[in-house]
N, C-alpha and C positions, 0 to 999 in steps of 0.2 A: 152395444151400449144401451143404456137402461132408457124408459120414456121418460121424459125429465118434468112432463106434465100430470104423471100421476106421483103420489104422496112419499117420499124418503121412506126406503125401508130402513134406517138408521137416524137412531139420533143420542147426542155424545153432551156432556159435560164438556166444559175445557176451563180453563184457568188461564185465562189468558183475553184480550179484546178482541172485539168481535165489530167490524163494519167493512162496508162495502170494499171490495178489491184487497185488502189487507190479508194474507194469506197466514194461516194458525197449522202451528206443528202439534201434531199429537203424539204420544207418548208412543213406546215400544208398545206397550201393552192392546192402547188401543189401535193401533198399527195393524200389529197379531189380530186381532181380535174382526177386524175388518176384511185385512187381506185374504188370512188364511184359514179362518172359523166359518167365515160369512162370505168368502170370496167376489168381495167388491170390487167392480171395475173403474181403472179410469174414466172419469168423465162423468161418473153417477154424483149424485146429489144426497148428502146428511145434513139432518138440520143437527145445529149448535146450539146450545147456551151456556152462558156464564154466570149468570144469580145478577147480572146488573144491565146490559145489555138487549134483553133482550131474545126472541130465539131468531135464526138466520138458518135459511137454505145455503148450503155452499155443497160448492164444486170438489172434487177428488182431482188434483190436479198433478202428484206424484206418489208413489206407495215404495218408495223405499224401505227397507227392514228398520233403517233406525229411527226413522218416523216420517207420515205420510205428513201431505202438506193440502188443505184445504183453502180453499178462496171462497170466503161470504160472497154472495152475490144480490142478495134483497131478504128483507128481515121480512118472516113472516109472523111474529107477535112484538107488540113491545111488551117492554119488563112493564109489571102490574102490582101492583099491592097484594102481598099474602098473607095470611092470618097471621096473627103473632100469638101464637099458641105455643106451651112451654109444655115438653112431659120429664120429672123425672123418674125412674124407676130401678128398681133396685137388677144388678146383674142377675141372669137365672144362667139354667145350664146354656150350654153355648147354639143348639136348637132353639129353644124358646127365645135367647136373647134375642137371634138374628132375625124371630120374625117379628118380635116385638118391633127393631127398628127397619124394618121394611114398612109393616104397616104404620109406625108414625111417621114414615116420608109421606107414603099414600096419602092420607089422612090428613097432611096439612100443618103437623108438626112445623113450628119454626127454630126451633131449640132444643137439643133430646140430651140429658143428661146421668150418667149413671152415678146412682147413689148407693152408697156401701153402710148396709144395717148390720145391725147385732146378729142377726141370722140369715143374710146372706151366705150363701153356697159357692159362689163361684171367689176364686181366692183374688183372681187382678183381671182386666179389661183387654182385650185387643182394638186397643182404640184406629190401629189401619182398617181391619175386617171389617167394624162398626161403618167405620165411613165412606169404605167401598159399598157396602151395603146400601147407603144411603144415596151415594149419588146413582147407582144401577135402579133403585126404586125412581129416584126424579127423574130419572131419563126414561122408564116405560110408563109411569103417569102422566107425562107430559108434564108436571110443573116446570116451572123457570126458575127455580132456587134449588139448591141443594139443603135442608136441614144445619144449623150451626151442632156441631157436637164438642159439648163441654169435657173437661177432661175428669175423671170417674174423682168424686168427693164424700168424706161421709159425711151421714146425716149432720149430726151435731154442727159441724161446719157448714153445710148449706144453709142451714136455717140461722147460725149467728150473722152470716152473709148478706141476707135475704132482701132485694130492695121492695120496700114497704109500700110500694105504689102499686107490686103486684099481689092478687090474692091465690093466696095458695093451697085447691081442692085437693083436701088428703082423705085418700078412697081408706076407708076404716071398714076393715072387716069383723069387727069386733062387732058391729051392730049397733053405736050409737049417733051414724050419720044421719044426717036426712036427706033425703031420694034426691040422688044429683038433679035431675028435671024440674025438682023444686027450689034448688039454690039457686040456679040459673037464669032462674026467669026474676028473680028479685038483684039481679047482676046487670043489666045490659050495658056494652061498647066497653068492661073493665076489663084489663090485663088480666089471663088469667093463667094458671102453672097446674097440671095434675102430678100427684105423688101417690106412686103405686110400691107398694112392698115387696119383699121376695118370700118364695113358698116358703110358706109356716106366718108369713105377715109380721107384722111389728109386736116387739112387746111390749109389756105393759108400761116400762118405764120409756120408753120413746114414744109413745100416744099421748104420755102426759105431757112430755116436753113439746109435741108439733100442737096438740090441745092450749098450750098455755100460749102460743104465740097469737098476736094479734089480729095477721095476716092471713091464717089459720083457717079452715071450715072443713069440718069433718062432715064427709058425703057419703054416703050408699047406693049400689046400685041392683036393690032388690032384696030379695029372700033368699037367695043361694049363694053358696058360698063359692066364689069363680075362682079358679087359677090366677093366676100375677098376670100372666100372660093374656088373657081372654079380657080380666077387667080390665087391663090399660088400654086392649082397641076398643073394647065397650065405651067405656067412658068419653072417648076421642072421640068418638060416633055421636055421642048423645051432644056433646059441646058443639060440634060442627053444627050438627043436626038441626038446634035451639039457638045457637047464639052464631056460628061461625059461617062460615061464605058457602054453607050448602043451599042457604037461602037464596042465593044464583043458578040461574038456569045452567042446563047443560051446556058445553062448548061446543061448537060445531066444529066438524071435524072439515078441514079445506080439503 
């Protein structure tokens, strides 16, 4: 049996509540994934979360094939406020998407949305794979939320949608943004939403239409012209960075 005083080599999502002595079934998958990937014993300790609760140490208390059964035993974070940062971007090929939404789990994403432009490339979503991806990234960052993922929309429609309370930084490759670093700092504690386009960027007639909206602010992030992929964790980066909870010290690790 494992030492129960040094740190869970596992730790799981679950969908389901989480408190003391209450015992949470895990799925086949993560069953699999522990018994016979990872070859977890009886009696070892995974911490849990659920995006509301909280994370908890618990017990490994049966590993049957059709699913293990854990007992919380002591919570070791409470649920905590996390940024409400919105990305959406356009699908790319199915590489680039998937690191796209790993890093906006990292990163702090609260909302990740796929939006379908005029010159998008990839034809429909795998909205399972998206959000497998998403909660395996919350579960090796440690947050305690898993990202909300919206179901894939196109432009036109997001933006006649759009609640007005939030502003929404649309990265323009075109070159007549201004340096996100400088939007930002004239922003403070506002909702905000990044919209990144797909390889080859928006055209002319969709600039004009995210341009005309009032919610709207066309941003830049430099002189070079980045991939979909690179600007959307750039830009992630520079918001945490300036406005969002990187301004918090590191977490110690127990």
């Amino acid at each position: 049996m494992s030492d129960t005083t040094s740190r869970p080599r596992f730790r799981l999502f679950v969908d389901a509540p989480l408190s003391e002595g209450v015992a949470v079934a895990l799925t086949r998958d993560q069953t699999h994934y522990l018994a016979s990937v990872m070859r977890a014993e009886l009696g070892e300790m995974v911490l849990l979360f659920n995006g509301t609760d909280g994370e908890w140490a618990a017990r490994i208390a049966a590993l049957p094939k059709a699913g293990a059964a854990l007992v919380p035993e002591r919570q070791t974070r409470p649920q905590a406020p996390e940024p409400d940062l919105w990305l959406l971007a356009a699908p790319l090929k199915k590489d680039r998407t998937d690191l796209v939404v790993e890093k906006a789990a990292e990163l702090g994403v609260s909302l990740l949305m796929p939006v379908f432009t005029r010159r998008t490339n990839a034809g429909r979503v795998n909205t399972d794979r998206l959000r497998a991806h998403l909660i395996e990234a919350a579960e090796q960052c440690e947050r305690l939320s898993v990202p909300q993922l919206s179901e894939p929309c196109p432009l036109d429609k997001v933006l006649a949608d759009w609640p007005t309370d939030r502003i929404l930084l649309f990265l323009d490759e075109g070159g007549s943004g201004i340096p996100l670093a400088h939007v930002l700092n004239g922003m403070p504690g506002e909702k905000l939403a990044l919209l990144v386009g797909p390889e080859g960027g928006f055209d002319a007639e969709e600039r004009r239409l995210i341009g005309s909206k009032s919610f709207a602010r066309a941003v830049g992030l430099g002189p070079r012209i980045l991939r979909a992929e690179t600007a959307a964790i750039a830009a992630l980066a520079v918001v945490q960075a300036l406005t969002g909870d990187w301004q918090a010290p590191p977490r110690s690790s127990p």
